[in-house]
CHARMM internal coordinates of N, CA and C (Angstrom, degrees):
IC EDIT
DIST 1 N 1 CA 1.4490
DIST 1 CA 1 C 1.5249
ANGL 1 N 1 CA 1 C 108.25
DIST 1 C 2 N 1.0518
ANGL 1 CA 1 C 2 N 113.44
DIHE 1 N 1 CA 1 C 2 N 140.72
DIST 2 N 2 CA 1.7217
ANGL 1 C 2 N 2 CA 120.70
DIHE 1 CA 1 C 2 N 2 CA 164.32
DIST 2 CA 2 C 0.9944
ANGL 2 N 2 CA 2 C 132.19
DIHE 1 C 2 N 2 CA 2 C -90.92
DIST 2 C 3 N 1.4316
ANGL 2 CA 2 C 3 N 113.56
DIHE 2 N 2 CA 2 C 3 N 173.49
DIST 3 N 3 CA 1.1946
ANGL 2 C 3 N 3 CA 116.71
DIHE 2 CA 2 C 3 N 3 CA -165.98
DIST 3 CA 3 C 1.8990
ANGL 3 N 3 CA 3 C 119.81
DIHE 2 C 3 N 3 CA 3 C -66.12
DIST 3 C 4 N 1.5251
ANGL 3 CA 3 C 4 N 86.93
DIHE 3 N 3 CA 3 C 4 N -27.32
DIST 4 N 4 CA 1.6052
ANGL 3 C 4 N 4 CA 123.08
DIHE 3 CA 3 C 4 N 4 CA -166.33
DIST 4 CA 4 C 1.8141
ANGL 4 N 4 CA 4 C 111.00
DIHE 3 C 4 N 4 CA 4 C -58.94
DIST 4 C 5 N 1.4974
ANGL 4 CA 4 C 5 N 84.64
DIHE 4 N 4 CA 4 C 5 N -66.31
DIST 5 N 5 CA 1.4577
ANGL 4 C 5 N 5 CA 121.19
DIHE 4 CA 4 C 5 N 5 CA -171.33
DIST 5 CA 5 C 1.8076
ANGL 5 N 5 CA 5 C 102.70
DIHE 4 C 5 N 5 CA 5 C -75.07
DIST 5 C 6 N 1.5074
ANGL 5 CA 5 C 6 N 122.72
DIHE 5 N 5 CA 5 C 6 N 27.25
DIST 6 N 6 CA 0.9867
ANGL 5 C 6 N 6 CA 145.19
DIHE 5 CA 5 C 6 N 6 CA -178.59
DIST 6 CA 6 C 1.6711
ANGL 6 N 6 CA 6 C 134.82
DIHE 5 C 6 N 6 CA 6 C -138.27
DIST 6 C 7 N 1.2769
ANGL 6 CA 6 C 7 N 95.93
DIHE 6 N 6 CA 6 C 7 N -42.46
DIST 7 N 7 CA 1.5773
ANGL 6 C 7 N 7 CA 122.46
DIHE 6 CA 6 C 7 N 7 CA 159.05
DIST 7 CA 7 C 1.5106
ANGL 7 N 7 CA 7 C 103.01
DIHE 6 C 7 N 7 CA 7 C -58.36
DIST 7 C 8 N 1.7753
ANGL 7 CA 7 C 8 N 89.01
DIHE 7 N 7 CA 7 C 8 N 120.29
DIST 8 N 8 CA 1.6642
ANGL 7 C 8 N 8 CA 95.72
DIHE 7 CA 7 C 8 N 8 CA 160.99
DIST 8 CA 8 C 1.3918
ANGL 8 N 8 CA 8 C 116.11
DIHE 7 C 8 N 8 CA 8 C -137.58
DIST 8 C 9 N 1.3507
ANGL 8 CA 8 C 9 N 137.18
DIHE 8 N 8 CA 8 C 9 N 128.45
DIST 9 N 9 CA 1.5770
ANGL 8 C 9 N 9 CA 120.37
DIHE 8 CA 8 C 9 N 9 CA -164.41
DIST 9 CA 9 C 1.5469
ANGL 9 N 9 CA 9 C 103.61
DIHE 8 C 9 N 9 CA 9 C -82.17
DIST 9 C 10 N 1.2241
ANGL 9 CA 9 C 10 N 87.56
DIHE 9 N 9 CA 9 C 10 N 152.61
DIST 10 N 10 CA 1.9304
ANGL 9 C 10 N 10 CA 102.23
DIHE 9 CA 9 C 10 N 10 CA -176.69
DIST 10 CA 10 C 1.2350
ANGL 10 N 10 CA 10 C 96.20
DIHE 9 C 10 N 10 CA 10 C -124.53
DIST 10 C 11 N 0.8978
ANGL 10 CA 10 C 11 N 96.69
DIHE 10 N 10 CA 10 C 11 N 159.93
DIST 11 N 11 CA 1.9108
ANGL 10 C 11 N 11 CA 105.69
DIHE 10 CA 10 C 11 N 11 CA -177.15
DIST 11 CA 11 C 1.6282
ANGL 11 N 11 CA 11 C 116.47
DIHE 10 C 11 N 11 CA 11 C -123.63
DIST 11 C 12 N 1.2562
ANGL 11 CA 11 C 12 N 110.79
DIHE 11 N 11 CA 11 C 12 N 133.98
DIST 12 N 12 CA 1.4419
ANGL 11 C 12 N 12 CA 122.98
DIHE 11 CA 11 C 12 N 12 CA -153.87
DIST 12 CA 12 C 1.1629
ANGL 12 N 12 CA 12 C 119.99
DIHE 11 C 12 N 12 CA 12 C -53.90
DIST 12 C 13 N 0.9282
ANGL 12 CA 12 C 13 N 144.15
DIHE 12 N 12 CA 12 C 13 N -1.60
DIST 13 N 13 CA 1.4827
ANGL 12 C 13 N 13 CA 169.25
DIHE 12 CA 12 C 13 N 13 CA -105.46
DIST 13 CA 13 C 2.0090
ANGL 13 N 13 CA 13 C 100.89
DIHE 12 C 13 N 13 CA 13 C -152.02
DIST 13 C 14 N 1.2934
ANGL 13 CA 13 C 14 N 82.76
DIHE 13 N 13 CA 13 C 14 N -79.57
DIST 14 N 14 CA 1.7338
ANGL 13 C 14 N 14 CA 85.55
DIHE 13 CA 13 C 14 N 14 CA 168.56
DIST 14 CA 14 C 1.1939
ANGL 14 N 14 CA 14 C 109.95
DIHE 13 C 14 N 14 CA 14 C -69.09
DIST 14 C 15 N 1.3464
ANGL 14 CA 14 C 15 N 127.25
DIHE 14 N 14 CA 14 C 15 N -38.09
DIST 15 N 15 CA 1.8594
ANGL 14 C 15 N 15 CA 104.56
DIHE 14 CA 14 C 15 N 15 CA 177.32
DIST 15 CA 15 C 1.2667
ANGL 15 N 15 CA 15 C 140.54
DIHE 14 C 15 N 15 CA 15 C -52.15
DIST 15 C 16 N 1.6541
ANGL 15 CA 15 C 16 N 89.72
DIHE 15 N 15 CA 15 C 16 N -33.55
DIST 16 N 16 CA 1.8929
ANGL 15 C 16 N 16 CA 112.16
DIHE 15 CA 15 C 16 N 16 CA -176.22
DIST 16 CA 16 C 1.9788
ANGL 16 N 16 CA 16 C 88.07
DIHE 15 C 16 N 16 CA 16 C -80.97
DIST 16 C 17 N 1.6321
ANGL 16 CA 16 C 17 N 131.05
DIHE 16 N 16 CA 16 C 17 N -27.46
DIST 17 N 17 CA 1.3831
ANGL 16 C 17 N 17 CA 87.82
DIHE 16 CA 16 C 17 N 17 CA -167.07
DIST 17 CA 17 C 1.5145
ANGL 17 N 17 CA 17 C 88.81
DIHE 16 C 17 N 17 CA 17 C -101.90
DIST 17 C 18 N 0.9577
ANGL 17 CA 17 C 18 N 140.18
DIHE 17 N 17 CA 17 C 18 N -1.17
DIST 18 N 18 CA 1.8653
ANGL 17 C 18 N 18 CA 134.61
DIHE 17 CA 17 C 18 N 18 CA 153.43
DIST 18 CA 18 C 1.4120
ANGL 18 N 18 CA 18 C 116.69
DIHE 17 C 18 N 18 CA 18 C -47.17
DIST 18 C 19 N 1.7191
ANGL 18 CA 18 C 19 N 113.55
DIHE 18 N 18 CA 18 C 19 N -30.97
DIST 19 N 19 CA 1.5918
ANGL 18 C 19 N 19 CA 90.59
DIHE 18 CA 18 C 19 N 19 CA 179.42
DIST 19 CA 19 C 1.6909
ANGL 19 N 19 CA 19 C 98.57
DIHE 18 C 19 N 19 CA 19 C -106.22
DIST 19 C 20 N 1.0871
ANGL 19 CA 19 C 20 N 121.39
DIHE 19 N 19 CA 19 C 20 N -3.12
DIST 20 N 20 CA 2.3398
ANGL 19 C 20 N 20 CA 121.51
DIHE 19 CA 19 C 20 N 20 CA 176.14
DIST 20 CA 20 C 1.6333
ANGL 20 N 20 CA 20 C 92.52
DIHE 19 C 20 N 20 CA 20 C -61.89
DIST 20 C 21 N 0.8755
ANGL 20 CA 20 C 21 N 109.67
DIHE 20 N 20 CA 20 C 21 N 153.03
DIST 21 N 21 CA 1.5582
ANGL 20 C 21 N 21 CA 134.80
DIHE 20 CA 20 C 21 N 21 CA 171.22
DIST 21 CA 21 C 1.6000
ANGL 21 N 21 CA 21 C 87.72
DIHE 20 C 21 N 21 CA 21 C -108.34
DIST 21 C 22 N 1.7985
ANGL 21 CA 21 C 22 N 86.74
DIHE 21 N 21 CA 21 C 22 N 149.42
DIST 22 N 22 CA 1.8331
ANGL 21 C 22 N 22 CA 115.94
DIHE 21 CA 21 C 22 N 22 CA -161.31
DIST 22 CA 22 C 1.6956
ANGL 22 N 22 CA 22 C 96.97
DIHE 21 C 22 N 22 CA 22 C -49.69
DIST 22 C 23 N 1.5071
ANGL 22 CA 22 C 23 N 115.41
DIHE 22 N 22 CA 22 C 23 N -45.36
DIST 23 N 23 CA 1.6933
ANGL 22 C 23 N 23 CA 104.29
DIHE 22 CA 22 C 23 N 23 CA 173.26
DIST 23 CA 23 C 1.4332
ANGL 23 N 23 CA 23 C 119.35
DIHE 22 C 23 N 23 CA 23 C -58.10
DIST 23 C 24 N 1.3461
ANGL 23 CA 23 C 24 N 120.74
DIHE 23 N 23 CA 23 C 24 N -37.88
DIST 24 N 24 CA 1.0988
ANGL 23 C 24 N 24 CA 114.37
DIHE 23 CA 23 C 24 N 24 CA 168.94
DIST 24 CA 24 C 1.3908
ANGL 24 N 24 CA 24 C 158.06
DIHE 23 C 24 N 24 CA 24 C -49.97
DIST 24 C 25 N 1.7514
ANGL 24 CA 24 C 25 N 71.50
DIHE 24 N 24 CA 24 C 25 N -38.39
DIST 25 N 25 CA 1.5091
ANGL 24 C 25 N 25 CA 86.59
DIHE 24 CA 24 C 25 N 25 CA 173.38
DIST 25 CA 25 C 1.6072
ANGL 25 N 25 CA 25 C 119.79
DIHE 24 C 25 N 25 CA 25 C -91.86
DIST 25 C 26 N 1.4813
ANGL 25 CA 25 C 26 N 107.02
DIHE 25 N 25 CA 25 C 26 N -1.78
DIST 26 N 26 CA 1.6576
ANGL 25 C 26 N 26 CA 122.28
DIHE 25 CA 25 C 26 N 26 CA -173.45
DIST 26 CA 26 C 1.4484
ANGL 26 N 26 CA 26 C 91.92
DIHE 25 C 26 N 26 CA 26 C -84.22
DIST 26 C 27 N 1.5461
ANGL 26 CA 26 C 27 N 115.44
DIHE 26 N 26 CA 26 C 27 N -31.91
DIST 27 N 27 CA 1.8326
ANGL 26 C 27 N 27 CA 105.83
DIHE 26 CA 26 C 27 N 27 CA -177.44
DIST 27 CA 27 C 1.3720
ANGL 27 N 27 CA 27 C 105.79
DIHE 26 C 27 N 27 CA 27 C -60.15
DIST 27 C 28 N 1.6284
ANGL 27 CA 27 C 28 N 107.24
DIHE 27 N 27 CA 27 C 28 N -75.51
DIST 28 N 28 CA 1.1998
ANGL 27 C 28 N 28 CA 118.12
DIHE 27 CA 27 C 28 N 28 CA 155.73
DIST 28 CA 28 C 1.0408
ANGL 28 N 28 CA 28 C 114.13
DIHE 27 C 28 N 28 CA 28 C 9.52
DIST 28 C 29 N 1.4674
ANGL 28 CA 28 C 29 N 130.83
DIHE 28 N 28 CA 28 C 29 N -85.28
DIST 29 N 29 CA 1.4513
ANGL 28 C 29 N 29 CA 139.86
DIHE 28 CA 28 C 29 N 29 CA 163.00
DIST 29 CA 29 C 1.5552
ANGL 29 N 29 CA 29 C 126.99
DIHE 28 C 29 N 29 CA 29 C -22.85
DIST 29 C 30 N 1.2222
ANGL 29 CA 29 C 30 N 123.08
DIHE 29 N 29 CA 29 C 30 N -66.18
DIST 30 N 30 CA 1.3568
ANGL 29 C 30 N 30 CA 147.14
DIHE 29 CA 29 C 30 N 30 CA 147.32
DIST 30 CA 30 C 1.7890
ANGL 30 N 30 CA 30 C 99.76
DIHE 29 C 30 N 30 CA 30 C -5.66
DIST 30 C 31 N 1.3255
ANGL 30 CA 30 C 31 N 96.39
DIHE 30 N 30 CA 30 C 31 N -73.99
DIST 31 N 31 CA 1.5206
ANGL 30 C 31 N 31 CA 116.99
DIHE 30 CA 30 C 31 N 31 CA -147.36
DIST 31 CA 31 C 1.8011
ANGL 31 N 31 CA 31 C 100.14
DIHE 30 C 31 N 31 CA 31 C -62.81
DIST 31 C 32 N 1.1113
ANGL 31 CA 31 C 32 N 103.52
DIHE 31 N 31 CA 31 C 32 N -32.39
DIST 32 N 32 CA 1.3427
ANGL 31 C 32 N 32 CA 128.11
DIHE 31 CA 31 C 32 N 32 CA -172.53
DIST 32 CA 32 C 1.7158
ANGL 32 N 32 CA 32 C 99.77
DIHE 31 C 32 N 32 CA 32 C -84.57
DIST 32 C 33 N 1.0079
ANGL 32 CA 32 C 33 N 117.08
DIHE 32 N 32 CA 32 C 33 N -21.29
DIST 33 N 33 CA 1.3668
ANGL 32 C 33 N 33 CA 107.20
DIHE 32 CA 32 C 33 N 33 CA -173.85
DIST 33 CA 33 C 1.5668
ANGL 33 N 33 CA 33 C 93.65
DIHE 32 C 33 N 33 CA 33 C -92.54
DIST 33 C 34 N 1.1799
ANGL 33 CA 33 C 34 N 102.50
DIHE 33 N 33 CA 33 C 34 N -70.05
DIST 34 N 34 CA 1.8113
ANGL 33 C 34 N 34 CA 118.66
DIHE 33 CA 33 C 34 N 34 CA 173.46
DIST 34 CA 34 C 1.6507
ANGL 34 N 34 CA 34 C 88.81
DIHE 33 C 34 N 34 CA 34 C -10.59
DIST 34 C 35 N 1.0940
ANGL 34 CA 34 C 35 N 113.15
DIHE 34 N 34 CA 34 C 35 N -93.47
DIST 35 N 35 CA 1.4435
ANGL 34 C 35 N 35 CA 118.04
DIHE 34 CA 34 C 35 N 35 CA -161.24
DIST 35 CA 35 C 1.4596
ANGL 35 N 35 CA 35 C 113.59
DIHE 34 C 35 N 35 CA 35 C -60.96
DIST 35 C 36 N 1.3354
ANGL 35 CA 35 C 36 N 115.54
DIHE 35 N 35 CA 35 C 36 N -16.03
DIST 36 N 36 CA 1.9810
ANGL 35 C 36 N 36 CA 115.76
DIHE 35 CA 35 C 36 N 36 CA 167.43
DIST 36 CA 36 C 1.6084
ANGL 36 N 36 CA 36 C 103.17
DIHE 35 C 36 N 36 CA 36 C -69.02
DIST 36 C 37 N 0.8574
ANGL 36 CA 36 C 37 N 106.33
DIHE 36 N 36 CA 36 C 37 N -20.35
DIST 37 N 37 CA 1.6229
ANGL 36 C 37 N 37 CA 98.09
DIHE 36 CA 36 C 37 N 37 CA -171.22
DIST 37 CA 37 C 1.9137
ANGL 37 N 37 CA 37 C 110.83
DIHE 36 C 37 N 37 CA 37 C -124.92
DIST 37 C 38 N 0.9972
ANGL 37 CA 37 C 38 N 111.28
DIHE 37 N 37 CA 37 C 38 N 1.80
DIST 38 N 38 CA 1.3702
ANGL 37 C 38 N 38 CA 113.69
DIHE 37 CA 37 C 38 N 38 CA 176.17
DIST 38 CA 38 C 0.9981
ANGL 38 N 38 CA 38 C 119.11
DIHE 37 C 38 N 38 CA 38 C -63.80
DIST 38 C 39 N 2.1130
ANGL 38 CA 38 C 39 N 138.33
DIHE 38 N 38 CA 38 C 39 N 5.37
DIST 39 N 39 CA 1.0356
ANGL 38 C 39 N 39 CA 119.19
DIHE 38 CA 38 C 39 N 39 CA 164.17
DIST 39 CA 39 C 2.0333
ANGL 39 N 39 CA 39 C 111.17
DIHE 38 C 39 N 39 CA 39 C -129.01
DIST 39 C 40 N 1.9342
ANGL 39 CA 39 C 40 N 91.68
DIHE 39 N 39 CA 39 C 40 N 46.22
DIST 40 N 40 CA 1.4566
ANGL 39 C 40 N 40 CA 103.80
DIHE 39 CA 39 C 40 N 40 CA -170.66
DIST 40 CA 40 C 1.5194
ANGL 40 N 40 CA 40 C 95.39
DIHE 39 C 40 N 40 CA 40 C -116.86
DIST 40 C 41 N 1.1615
ANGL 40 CA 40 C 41 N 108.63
DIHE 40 N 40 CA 40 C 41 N 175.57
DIST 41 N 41 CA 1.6959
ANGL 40 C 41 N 41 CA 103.03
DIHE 40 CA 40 C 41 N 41 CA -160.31
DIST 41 CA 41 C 1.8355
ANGL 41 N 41 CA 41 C 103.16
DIHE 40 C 41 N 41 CA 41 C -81.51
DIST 41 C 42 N 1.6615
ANGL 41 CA 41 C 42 N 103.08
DIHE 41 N 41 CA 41 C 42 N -3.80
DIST 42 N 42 CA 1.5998
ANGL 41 C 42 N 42 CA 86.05
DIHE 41 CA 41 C 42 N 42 CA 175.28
DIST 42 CA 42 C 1.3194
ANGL 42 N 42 CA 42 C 114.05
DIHE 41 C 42 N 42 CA 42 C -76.80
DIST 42 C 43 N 1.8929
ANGL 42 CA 42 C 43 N 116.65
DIHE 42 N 42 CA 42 C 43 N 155.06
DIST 43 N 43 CA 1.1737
ANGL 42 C 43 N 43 CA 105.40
DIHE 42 CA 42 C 43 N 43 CA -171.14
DIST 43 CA 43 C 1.9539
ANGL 43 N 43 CA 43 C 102.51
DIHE 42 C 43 N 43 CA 43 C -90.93
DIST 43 C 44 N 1.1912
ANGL 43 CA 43 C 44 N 84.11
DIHE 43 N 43 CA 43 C 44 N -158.33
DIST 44 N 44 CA 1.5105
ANGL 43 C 44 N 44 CA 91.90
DIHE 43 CA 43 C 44 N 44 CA 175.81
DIST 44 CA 44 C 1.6359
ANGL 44 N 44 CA 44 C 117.17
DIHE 43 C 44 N 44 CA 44 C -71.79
DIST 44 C 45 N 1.3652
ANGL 44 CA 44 C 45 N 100.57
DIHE 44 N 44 CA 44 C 45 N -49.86
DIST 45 N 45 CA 1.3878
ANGL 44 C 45 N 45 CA 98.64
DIHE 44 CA 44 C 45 N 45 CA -177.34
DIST 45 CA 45 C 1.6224
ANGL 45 N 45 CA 45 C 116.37
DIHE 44 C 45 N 45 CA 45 C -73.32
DIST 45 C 46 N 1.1441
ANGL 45 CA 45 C 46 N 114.43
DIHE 45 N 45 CA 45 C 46 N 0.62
DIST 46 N 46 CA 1.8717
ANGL 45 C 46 N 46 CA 130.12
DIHE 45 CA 45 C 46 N 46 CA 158.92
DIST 46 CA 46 C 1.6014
ANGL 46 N 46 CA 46 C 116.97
DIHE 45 C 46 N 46 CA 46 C -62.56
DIST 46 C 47 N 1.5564
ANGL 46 CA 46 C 47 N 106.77
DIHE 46 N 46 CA 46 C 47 N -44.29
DIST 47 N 47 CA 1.3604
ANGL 46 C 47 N 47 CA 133.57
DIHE 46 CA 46 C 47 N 47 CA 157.26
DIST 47 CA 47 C 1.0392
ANGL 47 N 47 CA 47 C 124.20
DIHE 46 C 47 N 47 CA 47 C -78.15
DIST 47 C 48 N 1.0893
ANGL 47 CA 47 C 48 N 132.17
DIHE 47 N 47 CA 47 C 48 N -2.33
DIST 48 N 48 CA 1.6941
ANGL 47 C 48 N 48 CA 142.67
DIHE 47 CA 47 C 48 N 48 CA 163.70
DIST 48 CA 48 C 1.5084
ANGL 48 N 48 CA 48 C 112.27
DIHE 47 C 48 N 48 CA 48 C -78.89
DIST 48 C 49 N 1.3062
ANGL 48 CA 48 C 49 N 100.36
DIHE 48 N 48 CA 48 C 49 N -51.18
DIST 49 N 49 CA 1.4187
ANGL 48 C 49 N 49 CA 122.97
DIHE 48 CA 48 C 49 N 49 CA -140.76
DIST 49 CA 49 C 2.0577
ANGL 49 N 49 CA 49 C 84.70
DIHE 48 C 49 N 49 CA 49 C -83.07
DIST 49 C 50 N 1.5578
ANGL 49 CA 49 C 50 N 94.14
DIHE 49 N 49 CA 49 C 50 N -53.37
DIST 50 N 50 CA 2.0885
ANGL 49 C 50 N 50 CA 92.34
DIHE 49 CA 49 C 50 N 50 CA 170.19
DIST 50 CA 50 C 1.5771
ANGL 50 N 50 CA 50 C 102.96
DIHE 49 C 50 N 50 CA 50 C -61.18
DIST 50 C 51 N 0.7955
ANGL 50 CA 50 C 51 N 111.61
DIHE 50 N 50 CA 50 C 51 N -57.82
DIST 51 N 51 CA 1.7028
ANGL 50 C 51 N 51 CA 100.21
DIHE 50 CA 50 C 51 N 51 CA -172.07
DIST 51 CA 51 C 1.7025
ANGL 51 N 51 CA 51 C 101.29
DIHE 50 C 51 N 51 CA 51 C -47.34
DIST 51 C 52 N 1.1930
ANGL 51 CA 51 C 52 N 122.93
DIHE 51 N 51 CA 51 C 52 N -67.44
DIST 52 N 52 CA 1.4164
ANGL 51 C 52 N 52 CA 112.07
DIHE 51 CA 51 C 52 N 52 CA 173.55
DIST 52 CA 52 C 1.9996
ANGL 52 N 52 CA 52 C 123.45
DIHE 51 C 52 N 52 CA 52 C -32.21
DIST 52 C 53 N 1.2634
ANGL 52 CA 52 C 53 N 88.78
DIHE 52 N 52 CA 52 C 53 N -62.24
DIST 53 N 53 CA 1.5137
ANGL 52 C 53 N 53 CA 108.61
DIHE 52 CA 52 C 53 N 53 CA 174.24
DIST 53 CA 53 C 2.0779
ANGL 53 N 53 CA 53 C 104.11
DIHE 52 C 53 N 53 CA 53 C -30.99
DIST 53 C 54 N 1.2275
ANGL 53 CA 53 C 54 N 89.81
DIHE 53 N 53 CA 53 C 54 N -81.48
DIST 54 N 54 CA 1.6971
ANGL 53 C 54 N 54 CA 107.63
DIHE 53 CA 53 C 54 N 54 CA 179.80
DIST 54 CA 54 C 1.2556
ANGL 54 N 54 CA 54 C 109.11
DIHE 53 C 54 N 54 CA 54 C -39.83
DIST 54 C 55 N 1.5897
ANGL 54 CA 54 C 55 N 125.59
DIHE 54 N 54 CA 54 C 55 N -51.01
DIST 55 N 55 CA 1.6018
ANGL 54 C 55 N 55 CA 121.19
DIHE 54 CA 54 C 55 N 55 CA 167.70
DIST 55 CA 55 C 1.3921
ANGL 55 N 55 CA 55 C 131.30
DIHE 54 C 55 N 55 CA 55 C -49.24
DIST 55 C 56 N 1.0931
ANGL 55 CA 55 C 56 N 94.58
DIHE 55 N 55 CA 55 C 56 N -58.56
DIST 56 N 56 CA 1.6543
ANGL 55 C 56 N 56 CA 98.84
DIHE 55 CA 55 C 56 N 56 CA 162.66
DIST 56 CA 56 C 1.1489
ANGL 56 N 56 CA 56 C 116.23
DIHE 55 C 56 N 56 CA 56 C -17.03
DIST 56 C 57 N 1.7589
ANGL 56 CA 56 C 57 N 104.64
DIHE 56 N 56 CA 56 C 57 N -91.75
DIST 57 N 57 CA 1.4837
ANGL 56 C 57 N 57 CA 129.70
DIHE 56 CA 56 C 57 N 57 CA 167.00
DIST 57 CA 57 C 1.7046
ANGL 57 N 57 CA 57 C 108.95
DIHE 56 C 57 N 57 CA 57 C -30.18
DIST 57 C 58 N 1.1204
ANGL 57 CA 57 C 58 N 119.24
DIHE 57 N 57 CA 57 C 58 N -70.33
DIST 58 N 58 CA 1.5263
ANGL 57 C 58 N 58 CA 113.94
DIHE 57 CA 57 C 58 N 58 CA -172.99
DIST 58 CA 58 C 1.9466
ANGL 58 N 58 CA 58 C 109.79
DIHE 57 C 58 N 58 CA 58 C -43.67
DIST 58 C 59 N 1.3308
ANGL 58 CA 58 C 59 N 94.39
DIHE 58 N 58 CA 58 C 59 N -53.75
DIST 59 N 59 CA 1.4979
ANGL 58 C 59 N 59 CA 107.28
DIHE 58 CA 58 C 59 N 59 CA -169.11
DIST 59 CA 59 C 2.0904
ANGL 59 N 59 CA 59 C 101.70
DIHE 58 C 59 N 59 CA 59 C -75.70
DIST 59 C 60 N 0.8954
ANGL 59 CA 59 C 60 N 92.28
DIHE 59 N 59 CA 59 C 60 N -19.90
DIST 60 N 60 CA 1.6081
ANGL 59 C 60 N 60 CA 82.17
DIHE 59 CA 59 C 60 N 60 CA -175.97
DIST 60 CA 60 C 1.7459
ANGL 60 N 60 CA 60 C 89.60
DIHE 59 C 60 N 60 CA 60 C -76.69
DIST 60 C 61 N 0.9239
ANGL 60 CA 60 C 61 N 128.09
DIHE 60 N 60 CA 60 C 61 N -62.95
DIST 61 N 61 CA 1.5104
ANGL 60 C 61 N 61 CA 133.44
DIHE 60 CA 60 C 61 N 61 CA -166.07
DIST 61 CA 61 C 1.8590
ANGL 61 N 61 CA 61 C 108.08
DIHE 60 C 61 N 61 CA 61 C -41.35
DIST 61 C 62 N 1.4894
ANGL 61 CA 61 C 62 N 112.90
DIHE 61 N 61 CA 61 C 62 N -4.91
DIST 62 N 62 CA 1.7257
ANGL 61 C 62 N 62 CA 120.78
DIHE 61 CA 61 C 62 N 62 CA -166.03
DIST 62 CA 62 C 1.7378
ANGL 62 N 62 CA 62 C 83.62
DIHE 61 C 62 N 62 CA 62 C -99.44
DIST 62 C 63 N 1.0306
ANGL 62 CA 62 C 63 N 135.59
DIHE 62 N 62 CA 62 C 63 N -24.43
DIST 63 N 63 CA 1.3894
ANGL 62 C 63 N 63 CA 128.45
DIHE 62 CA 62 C 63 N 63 CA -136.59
DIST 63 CA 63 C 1.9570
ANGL 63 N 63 CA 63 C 109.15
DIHE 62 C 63 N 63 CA 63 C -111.80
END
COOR INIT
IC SEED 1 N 1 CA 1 C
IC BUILD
C-alpha cells in the first residue's frame, strides 16, 4: 500500500475538536454562543445563567 492510496484530508475544524476533551469542547461551545448572540436583546447574564444551567446537567450525568 502507499503512501497515496492512504492520505485522506481532514479538515481543521474536526482536528482541533478530536484532540478538546468533552469539557472543552462544551466551553468552546459557550464562547461561540456568547458571541452568536451578543447582539440579541438577551443579556449576558441570560447566557450565563444557560451556560450554567447546561453544566450542571452535562456534569451531573458524569457522576
Amino acid at each position: 500500500m502507499t503512501l497515496s492510496a492512504v492520505k485522506k484530508k481532514i479538515a481543521p475544524e474536526d482536528y482541533i475538536l478530536s484532540v478538546l476533551s468533552p469539557e472543552d469542547r462544551l466551553d468552546a461551545a459557550f464562547k461561540v454562543a456568547g458571541e452568536a448572540f451578543k447582539k440579541t436583546r438577551l443579556t449576558m447574564k441570560d447566557v450565563d445563567n444557560a451556560v450554567k444551567a447546561v453544566r450542571r446537567k452535562a456534569y451531573e450525568k458524569k457522576k
